[in-house]
Backbone as CSV, one residue per row, in Angstrom:
resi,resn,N_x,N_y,N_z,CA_x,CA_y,CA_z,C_x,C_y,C_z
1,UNK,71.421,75.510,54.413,72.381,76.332,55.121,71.872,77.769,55.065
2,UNK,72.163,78.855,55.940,71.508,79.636,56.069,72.475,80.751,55.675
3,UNK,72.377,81.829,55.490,73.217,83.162,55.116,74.114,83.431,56.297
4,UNK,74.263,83.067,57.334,75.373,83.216,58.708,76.056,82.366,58.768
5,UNK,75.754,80.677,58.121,76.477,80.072,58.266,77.348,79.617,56.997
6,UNK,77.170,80.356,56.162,77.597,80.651,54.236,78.964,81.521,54.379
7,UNK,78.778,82.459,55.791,79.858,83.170,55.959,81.130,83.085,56.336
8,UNK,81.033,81.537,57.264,82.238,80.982,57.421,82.855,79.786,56.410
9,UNK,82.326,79.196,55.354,82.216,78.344,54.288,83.082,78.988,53.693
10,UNK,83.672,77.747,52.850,84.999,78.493,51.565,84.586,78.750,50.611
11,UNK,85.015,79.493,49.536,84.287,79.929,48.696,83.520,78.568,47.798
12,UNK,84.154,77.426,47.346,84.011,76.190,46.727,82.533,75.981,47.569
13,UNK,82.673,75.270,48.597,81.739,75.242,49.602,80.692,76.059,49.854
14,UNK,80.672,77.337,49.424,80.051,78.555,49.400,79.068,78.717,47.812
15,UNK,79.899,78.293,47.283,78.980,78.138,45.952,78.019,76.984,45.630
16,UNK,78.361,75.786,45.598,77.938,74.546,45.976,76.614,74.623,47.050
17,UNK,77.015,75.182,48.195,75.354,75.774,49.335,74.435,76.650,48.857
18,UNK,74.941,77.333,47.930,74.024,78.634,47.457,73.172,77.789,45.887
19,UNK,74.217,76.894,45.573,73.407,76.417,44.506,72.229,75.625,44.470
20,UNK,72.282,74.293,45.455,71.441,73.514,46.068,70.839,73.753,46.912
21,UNK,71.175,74.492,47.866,69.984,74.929,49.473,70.022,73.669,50.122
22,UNK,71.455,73.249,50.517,71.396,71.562,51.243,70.294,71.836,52.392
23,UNK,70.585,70.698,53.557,69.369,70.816,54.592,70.784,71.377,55.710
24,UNK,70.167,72.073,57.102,71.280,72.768,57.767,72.098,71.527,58.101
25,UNK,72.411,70.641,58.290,72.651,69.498,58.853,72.979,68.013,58.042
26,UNK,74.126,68.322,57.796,74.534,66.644,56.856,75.478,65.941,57.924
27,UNK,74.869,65.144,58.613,75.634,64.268,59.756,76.011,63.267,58.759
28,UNK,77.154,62.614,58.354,77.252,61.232,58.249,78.235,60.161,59.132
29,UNK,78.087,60.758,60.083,78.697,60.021,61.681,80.203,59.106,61.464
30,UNK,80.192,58.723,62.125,81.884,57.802,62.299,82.007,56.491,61.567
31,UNK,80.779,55.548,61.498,80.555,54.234,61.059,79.781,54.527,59.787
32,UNK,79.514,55.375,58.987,78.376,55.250,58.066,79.338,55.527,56.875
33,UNK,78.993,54.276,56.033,79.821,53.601,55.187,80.077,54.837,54.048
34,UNK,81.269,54.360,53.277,82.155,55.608,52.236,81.282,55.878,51.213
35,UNK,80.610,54.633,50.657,79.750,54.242,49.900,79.047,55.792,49.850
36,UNK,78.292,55.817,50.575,76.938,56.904,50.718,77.331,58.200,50.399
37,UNK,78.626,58.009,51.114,79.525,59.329,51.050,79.862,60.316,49.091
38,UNK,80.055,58.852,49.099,80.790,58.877,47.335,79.442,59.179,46.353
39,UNK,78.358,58.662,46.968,77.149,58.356,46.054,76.851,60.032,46.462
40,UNK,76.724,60.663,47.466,76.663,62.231,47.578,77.384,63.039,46.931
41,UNK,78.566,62.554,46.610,79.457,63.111,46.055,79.192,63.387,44.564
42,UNK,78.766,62.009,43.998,78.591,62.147,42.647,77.176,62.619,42.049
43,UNK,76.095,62.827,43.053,75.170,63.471,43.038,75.254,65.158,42.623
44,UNK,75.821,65.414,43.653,76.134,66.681,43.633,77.245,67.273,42.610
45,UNK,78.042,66.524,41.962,78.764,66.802,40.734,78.133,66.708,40.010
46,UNK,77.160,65.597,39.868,76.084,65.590,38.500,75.771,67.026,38.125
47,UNK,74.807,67.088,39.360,74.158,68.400,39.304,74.451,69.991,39.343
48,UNK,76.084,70.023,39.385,76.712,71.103,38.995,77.814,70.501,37.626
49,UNK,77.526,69.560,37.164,78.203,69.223,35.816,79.557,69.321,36.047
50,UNK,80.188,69.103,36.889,81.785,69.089,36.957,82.080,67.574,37.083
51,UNK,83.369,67.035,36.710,83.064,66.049,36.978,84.728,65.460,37.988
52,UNK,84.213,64.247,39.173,85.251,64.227,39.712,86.523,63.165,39.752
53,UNK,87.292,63.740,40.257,88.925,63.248,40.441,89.289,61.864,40.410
């Protein structure tokens, strides 16, 4: 994500982009299973050590 588009991001969201440097673009479309979703999810909690809900 780039510094223009960091500006409309919430702060949560804003910290999380600045920490990792995702890629500009996380499509996970209409049919693409929760699974993947959740497995991103817990990736990215790993790696900021919080842990989730």
């Amino acid at each position: 994500m780039n510094e223009q588009g960091l500006e409309f991001a919430g702060e949560g969201l804003r910290e999380v982009c600045e920490a990792l440097k995702p890629p500009l673009v996380w499509d996970f479309d209409i049919c693409t299973c929760i699974v993947i979703i959740v497995t991103v999810a817990e990736v990215l909690a790993e790696k900021l050590g919080v842990d989730l809900p």
